[in-house]
C-alpha positions in Angstrom: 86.7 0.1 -94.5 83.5 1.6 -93.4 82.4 2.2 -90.2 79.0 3.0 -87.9 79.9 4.9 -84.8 77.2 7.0 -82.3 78.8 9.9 -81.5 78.3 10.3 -77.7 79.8 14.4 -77.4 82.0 17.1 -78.4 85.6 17.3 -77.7 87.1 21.1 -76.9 88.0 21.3 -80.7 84.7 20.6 -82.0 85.2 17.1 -83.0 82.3 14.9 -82.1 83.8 12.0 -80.2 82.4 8.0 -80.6 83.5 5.7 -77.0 85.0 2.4 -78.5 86.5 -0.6 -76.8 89.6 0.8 -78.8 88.9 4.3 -77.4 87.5 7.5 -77.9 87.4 8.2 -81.8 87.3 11.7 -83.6 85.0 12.5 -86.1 84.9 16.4 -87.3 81.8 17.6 -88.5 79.3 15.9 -86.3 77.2 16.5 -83.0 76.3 14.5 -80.0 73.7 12.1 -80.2 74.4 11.3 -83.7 75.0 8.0 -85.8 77.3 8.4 -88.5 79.1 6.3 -90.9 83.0 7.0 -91.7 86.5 6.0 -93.1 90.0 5.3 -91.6 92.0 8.6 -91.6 95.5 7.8 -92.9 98.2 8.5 -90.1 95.3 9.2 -87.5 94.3 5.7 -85.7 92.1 7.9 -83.2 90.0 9.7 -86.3 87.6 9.0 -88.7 86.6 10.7 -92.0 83.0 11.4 -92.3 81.0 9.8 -94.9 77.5 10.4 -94.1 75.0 11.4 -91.2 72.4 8.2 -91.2 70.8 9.6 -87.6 71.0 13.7 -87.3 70.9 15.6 -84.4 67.7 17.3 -84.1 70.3 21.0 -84.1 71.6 19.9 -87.2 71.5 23.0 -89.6 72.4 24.0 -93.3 76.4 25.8 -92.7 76.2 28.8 -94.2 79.5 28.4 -96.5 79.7 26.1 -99.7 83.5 25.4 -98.3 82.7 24.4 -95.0 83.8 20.6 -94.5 86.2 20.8 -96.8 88.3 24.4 -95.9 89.6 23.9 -92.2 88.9 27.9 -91.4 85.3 26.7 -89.5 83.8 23.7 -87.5 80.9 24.1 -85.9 78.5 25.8 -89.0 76.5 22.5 -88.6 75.1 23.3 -85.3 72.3 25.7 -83.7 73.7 28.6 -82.2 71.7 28.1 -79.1 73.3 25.0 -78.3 76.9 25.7 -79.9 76.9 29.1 -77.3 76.4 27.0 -74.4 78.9 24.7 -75.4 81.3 27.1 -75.9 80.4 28.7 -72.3 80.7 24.7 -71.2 84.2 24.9 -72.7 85.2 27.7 -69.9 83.2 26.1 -67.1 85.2 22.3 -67.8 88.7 24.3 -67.6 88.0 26.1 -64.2 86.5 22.7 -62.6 89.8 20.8 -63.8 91.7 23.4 -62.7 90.4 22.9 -58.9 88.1 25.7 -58.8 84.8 23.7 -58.4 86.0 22.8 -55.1 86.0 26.5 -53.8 82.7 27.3 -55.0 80.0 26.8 -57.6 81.7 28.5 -60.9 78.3 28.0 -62.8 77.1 31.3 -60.5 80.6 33.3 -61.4 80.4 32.1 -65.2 78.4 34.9 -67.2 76.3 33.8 -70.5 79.1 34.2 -73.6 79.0 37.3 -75.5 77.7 37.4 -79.8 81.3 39.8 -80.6 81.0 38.1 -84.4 79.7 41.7 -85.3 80.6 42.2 -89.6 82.9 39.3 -88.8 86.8 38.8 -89.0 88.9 42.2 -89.5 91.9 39.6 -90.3 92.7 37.0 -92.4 95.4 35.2 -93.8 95.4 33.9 -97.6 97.9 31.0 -98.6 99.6 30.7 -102.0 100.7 27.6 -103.0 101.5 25.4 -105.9 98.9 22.5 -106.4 98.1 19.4 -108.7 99.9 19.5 -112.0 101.7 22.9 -110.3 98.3 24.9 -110.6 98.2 28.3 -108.5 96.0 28.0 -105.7 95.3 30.6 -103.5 92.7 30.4 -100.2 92.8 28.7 -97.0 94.5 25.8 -95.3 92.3 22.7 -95.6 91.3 20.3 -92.3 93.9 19.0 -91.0 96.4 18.8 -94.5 99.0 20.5 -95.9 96.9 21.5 -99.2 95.0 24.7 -100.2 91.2 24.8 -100.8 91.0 27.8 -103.2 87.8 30.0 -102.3 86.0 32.1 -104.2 84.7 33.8 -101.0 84.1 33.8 -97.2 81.1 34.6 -95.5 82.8 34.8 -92.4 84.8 38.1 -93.1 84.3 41.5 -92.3 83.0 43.7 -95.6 86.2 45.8 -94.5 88.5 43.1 -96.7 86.5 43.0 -99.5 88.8 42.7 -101.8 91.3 41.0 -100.4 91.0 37.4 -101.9 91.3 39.0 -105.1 94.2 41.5 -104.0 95.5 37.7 -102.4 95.7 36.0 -106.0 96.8 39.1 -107.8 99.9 39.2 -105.4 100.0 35.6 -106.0 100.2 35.5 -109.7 102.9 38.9 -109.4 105.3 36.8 -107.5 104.0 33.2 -109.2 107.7 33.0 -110.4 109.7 32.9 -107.1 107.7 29.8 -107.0 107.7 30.0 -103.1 104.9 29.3 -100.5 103.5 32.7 -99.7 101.5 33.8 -96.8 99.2 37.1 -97.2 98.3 38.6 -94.5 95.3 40.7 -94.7 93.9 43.7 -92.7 91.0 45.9 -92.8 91.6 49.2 -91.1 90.1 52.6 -91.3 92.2 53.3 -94.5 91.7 50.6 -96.1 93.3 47.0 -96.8 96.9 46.6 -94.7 98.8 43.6 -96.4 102.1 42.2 -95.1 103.0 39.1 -97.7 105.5 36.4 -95.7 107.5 33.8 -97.1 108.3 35.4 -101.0 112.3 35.8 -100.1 114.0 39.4 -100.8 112.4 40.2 -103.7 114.2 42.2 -107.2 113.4 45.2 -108.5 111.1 44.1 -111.1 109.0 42.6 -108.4 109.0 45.0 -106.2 107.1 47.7 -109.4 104.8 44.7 -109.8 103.7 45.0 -106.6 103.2 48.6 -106.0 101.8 48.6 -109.1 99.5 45.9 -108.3 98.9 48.2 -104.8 97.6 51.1 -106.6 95.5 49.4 -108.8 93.7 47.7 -106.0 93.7 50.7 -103.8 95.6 48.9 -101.0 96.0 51.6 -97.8 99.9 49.7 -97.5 101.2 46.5 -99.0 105.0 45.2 -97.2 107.0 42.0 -97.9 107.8 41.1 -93.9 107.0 44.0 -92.3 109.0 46.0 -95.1 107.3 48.6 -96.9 106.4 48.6 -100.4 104.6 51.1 -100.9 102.3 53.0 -98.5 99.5 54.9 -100.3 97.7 55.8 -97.6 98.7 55.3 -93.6 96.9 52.1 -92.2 95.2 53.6 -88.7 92.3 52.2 -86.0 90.4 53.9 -83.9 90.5 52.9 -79.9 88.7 55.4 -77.5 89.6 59.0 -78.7 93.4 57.9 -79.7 94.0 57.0 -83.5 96.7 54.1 -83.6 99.0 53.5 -86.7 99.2 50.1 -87.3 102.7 48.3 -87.7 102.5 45.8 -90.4 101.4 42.6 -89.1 99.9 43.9 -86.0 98.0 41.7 -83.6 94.4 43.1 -83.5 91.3 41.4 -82.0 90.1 39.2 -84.6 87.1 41.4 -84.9 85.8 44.8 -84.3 83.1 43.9 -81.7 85.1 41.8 -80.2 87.6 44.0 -79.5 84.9 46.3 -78.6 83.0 43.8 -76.2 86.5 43.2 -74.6 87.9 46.8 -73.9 84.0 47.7 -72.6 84.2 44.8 -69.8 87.8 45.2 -69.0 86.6 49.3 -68.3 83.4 48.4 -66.6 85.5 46.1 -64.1 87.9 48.6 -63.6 85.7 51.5 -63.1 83.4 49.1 -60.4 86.8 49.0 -58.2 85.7 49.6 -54.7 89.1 52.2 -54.7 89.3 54.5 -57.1 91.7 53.6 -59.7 94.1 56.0 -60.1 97.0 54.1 -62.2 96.2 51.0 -64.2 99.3 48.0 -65.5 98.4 46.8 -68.7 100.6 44.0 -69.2 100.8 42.2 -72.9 99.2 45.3 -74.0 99.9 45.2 -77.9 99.3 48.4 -80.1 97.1 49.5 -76.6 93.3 48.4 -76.9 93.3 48.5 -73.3 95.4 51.3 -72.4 94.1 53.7 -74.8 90.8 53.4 -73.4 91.6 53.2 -69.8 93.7 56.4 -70.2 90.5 58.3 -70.5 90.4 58.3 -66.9 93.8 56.9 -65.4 97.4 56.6 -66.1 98.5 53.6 -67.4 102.1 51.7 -67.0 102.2 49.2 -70.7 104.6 46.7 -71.1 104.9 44.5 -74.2 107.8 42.2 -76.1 106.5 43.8 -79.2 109.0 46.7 -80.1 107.0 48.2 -83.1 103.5 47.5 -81.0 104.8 49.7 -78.0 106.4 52.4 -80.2 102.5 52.5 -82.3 101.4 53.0 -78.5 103.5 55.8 -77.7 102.7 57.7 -80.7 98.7 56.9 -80.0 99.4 58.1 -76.5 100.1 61.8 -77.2 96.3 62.1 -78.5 95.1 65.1 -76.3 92.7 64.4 -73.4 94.8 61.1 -72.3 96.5 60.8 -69.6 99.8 59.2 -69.4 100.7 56.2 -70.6 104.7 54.9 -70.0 104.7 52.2 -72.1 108.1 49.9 -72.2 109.4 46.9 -74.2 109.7 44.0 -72.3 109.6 40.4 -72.8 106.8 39.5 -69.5 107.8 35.7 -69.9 111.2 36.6 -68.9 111.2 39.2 -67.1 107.5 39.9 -65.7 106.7 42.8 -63.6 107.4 42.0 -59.9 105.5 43.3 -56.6 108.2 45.9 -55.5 107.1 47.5 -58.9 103.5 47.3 -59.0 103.5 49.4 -55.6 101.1 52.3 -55.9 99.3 50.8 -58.9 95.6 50.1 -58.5 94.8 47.6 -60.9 96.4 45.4 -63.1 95.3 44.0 -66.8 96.9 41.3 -68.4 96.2 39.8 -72.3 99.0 37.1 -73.0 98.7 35.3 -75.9 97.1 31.6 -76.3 100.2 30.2 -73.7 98.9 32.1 -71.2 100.8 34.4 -68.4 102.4 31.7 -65.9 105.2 33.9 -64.6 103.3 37.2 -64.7 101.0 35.3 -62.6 102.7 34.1 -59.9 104.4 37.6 -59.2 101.2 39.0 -59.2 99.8 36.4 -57.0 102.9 37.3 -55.2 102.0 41.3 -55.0 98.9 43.2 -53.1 97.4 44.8 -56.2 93.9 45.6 -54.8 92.0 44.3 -58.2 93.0 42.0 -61.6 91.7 41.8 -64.9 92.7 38.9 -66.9 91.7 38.6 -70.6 92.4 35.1 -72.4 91.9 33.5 -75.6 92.7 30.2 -74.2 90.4 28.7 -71.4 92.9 26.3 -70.4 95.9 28.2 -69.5 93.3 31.0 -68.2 92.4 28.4 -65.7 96.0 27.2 -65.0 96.8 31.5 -64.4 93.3 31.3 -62.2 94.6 29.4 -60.0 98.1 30.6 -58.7 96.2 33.6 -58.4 93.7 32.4 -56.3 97.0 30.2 -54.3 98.2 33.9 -53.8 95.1 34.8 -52.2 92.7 36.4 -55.3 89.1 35.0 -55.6 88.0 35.1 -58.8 84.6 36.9 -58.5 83.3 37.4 -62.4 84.0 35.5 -65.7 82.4 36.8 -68.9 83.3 34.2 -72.3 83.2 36.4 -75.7 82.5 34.7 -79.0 84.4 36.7 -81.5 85.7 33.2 -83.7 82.3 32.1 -84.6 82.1 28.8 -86.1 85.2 27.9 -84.4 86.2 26.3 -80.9 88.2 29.6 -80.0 86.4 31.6 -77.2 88.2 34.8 -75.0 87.8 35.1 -71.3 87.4 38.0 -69.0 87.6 38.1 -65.7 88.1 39.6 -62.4 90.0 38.6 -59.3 89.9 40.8 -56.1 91.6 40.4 -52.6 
């Protein structure tokens, strides 16, 4: 059955959204201010296929990909980059007012204008390999909301660093076609080259293990593991942050791209530098293979703490780079056990990056300590908001917010932001 719906806005995943007596409906791939005809979506009673645009929104543009619509890697190619910015800055302001925070004070002054960190584009990416229709090989990305794989012949999204690695994605593909498994291929480009970690393939014989270095050498891969395991290692997979060279575990987290992680480190530094104390020692808590702590080392010592055993050990080893000062950097899960006040005493500052869950226990004993300044860094405005606030019910303001646009295309934005007491 074929609908007509207006679509009246955007909801925080991009989907445009059509008010009905039954409800608000979902319909991907549209923009406010439209009138668009669509299909039932099986299972989904709340979303609708589209079929066609019969009124367009005067931002409608031409997406830059032939995939998009049909792979589920981007959502928002349809739309001027004006307005798709300040919808993404929207996306912050909304979870700050709903967390209470409008009451307090206007956060359309503490709310900077997002920063462009799309750069060359995505340093990261993740290929799937699965068996499709009549058991063809299909290798590419996840499609919208399905369990099937659109093969791609290319992305125009990634960074020229994997170039490459779509076909170094099927050629592992078709070396490990006869496991017949569902594989996972992690790709990343670092300063030596393309870092691959394939999940999902089982322990794999002899035979396939030749394949694969074989396959490694021929396409120049820096590493190539199965789970973190090496394969073989032709050249060791490194990035540079500040002055220190990290080795990269396989699989490490890493800013999706290199300006992002850029834009990032430079405003976490510039609010740590404008502290009205000098800083002398810095907590960088969820601090990963050390973006943060790397840098801030330039200038002060730094306590790290991270659940990721081979992330902090990469740390360590970055740490000895000459010209740092120290970092102590321990394993330890934050959820669980965070850091309390008695041990923050004598620290200056405190930076925290949790993943997309967000920090709730790290932030109510900081809220809890007198840490004279606090530099939160999100990928999730929601939970960032939640975190916000026991910090501010612990006595913080929140003085500076800065959104950063490193998942173009998508509804993903990171935070920044500053809390003082």
């Amino acid at each position: 059955m074929v609908e007509r719906l207006a679509i009246a806005r955007l909801g925080n995943r991009g989907d445009g959204i059509a008010d009905t007596a039954a409800g608000p409906v979902y319909v991907p791939y549209t923009l406010p201010g439209e009138t668009v005809e669509v299909e039932p979506w099986a299972g989904h009673p709340d979303r609708r296929h589209l079929l066609r645009v019969d009124a367009a929104n005067a931002e409608r543009i031409a997406p830059i990909c032939p995939h998009f619509g049909i792979c589920g890697g981007c959502a928002l190619q349809h739309w001027d980059q004006g307005a798709y910015r300040a919808w993404k800055r929207e996306l912050v302001l909304a979870a700050l007012r709903q967390a209470g925070f409008a009451a307090g004070f206007d956060v359309e002054t503490i709310v900077e204008d997002i920063v462009d960190a799309h750069g060359e584009g995505r340093r990261r990416a993740v290929f799937h390999a699965r068996r499709g229709p009549k058991d063809v090989l299909q290798v590419g990305f996840a499609a919208f909301s399905a369990h099937h794989i659109v093969p791609i012949d290319r992305c125009p999204i990634l960074a020229p660093g994997l170039a490459g690695a779509l076909e170094a994605a099927w050629a592992i593909a078709e070396a490990l076609a006869a496991l017949r498994k569902p594989l996972d291929i992690h790709a990343t480009a670092t300063d030596a080259g393309l870092d691959i970690d394939v999940r999902g393939s089982g322990p794999l014989a002899p035979p396939q293990s030749v394949a694969l270095a074989r396959l490694a050498e021929a396409k120049r891969l820096a590493r190539l593991t199965r789970h973190g395991e090496r394969v073989v290692e032709r050249a060791r997979p490194t990035l540079a942050m500040g002055r220190a060279t990290v080795a990269l575990p396989p699989g490490a987290f890493l800013q999706a791209t290199a300006a992002g992680d850029a834009a990032l480190a430079r405003r976490v530094a510039e609010h740590v530098g404008g502290a009205k104390k000098e800083v002398k020692t810095v907590a960088d808590l969820f601090c990963g293979v050390g973006p943060f702590a790397l840098r801030l080392a330039e200038r002060a010592k730094v306590i790290a703490a991270d659940a990721d055993e081979a992330a902090v050990a990469a740390l360590r080893e970055a740490a000895k780079t000459p010209g740092l000062k120290p970092i102590a950097a321990e394993r330890r899960d934050l959820f669980r056990r965070p850091l309390l006040a008695h041990e923050l005493k004598g620290v200056d500052a405190v930076v925290f990056d949790p993943p997309r869950q967000g920090a709730e226990a790290q932030a109510r004993a900081l809220a809890a300590a007198a840490v004279p300044l606090i530099v939160a860094v999100s990928c999730n405005p929601a939970t960032f908001a939640r975190d916000a606030a026991i910090l501010a019910g612990g006595g913080y303001r929140l003085a500076a917010v800065t959104p950063v646009d490193q998942f173009r295309y998508s509804a993903h934005v990171e935070i920044v932001a500053r809390f003082t007491r």
